[in-house]
N, C-alpha and C positions, 0 to 999 in steps of 0.2 A: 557356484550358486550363491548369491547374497542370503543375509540373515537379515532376516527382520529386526529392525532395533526398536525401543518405544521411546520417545524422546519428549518431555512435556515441553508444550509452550504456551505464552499468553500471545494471546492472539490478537492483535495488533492491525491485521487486513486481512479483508475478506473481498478485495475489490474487483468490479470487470473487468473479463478481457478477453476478448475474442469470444470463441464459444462460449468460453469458461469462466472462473476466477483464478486471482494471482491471491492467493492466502499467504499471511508472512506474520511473524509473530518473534518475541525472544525466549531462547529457552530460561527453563528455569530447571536449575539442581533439584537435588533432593530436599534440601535447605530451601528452596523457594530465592536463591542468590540468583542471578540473572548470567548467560553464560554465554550471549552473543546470540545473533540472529538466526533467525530460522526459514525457507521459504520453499515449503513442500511442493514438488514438481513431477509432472505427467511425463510418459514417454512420446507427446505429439509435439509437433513440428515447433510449437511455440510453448510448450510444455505448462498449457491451461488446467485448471483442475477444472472435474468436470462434477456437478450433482452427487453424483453415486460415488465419486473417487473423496470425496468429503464429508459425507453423511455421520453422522450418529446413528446406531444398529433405530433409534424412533425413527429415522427417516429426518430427521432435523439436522439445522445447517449453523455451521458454527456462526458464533458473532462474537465483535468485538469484546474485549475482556474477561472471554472463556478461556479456562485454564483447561489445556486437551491433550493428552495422551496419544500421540501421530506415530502411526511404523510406518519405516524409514528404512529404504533396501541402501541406501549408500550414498558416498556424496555424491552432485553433479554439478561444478561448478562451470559456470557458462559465461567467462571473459568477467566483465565487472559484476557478475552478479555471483559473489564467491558465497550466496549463503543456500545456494541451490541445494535439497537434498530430493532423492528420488524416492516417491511415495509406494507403497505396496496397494496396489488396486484392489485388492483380494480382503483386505481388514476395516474392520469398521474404524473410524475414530471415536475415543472418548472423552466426553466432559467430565473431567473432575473436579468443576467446583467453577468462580468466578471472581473477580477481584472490580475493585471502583478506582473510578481516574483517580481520589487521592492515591491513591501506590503507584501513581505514573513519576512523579515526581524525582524519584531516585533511577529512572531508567531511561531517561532523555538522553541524546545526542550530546557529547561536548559541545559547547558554542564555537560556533563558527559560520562560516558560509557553508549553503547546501551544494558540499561539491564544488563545482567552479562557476561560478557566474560571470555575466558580461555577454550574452548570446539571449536573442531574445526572440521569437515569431511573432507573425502579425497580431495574435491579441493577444499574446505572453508578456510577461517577464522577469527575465533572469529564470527563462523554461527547459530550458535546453543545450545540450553541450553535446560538442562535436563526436561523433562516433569513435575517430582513430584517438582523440585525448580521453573518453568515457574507457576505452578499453583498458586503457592504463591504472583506473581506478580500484581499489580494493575493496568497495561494497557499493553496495545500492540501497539502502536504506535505512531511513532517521528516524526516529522519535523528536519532535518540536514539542516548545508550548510556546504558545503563541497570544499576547492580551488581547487581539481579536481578527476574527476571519470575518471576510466580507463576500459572498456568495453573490456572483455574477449571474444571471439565467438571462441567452439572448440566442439567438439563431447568428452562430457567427457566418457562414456560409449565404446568407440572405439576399448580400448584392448579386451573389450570382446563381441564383435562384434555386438556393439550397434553405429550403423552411424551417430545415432540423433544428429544435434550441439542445446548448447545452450546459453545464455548470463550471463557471470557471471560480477559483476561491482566491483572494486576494488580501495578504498578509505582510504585516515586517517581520526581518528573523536576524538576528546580528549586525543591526546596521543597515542592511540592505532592504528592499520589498521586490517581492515575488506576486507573478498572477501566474496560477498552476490548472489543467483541469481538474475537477474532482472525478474521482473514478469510482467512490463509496456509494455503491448501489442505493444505501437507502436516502442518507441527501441527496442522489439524481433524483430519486423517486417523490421525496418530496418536496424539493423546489422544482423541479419541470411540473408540479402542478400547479403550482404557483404563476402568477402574471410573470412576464418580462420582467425586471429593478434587479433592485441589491437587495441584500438584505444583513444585516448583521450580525454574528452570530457572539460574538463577547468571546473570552476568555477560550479557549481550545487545545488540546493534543493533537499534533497531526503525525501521522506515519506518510510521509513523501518516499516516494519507491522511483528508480529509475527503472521506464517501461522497455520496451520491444524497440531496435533500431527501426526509423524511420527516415527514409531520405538522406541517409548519412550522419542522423543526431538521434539522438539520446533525450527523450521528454524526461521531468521530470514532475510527477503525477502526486495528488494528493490520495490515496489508497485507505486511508482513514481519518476521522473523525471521530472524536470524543470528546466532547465540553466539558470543562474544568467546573463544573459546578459550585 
């Protein structure tokens, strides 16, 4: 029988996916030091968090730069996503406090490329990488800062008579430029109300997470947002 462990972390994504959300954050010590990534996981098929598997005993839902006390029945590492741990359905989570993007600053990604790039889809790019090379990888997610995102909203699917819009963000990171979807609930929610355009958002933190195999590739997703204020 697993123990419950409590493990803080700053929280970092809270983003869609599927039913659910994919929550992923980095722990932090007792010191408040940062101790590598976190990304609390279900026992379903695609291992979604679901409402009730996330909540605060208020009934409230984490966000971005809440510092939360998560039990944690053991690791479940699943191919390139080595930061999988397996959630206790049965425990509330707690907010212990919050932090602001200045403290983001010391806990970004080394520079480099995100992963591997050179693989693009029809409205990507540098989105995607091949499932059998993703598998080889030893994490799946970054902390960026980035001098500015520029937020796509169109109905990619439209020639062929799909009306759905959705948000694509488009960024440089090392050299290179990426067009990613956003998966950050609350920017879908607030630009799908917005017209069709761009829009510019300045200065940002992004958490980019590699998603759910798809057709034999590996998206890789923009899962947060945070402006550098």
């Amino acid at each position: 029988m697993s123990t419950v462990a409590i493990r803080r972390m700053l929280c970092l994504a809270n983003s869609r996916k599927l039913s659910g959300r994919c929550v992923a954050g980095i722990e932090l010590t007792g010191s408040n030091l940062a101790a590598g990534w976190l990304r609390p996981v279900s026992v379903r098929v695609h291992e979604e968090v679901s409402e009730y598997e996330r909540q605060y005993e208020d009934g409230s839902d984490p966000r971005l730069l809440d510092i939360i006390d998560v039990p944690l029945l053991e690791p479940r590492p699943n191919a390139y996503q080595q930061e999988n741990w397996l959630l206790d359905p049965d425990c509330y989570w707690r907010k212990e406090g919050t932090t602001d993007a200045a403290s983001l600053s010391d806990l970004v990604t080394p520079p480099g490329p995100l992963w591997i790039n050179g693989e693009h889809s029809y409205h990507g790019l540098n989105d995607r990488i091949p499932l059998e090379v993703a598998n080889g990888l030893a994490s799946s997610l970054a902390l960026i800062r980035v001098d500015d995102v520029r937020l796509h909203v169109f109905a990619p699917g439209e020639a062929f008579g799909n009306a759905k819009r959705r948000v694509h963000g488009e960024f440089a990171h090392a050299g290179a430029r990426y067009r990613l979807w956003v998966t950050d609930p609350r920017y879908e929610r607030e630009y799908l109300a917005q017209p069709d355009g761009v829009y510019p958002l300045g200065p940002c933190f992004l958490t980019i997470s590699l998603g759910e195999p798809f057709d034999d590739m590996v998206y890789k997703l923009i899962a947060g947002v945070i402006p550098d204020a």
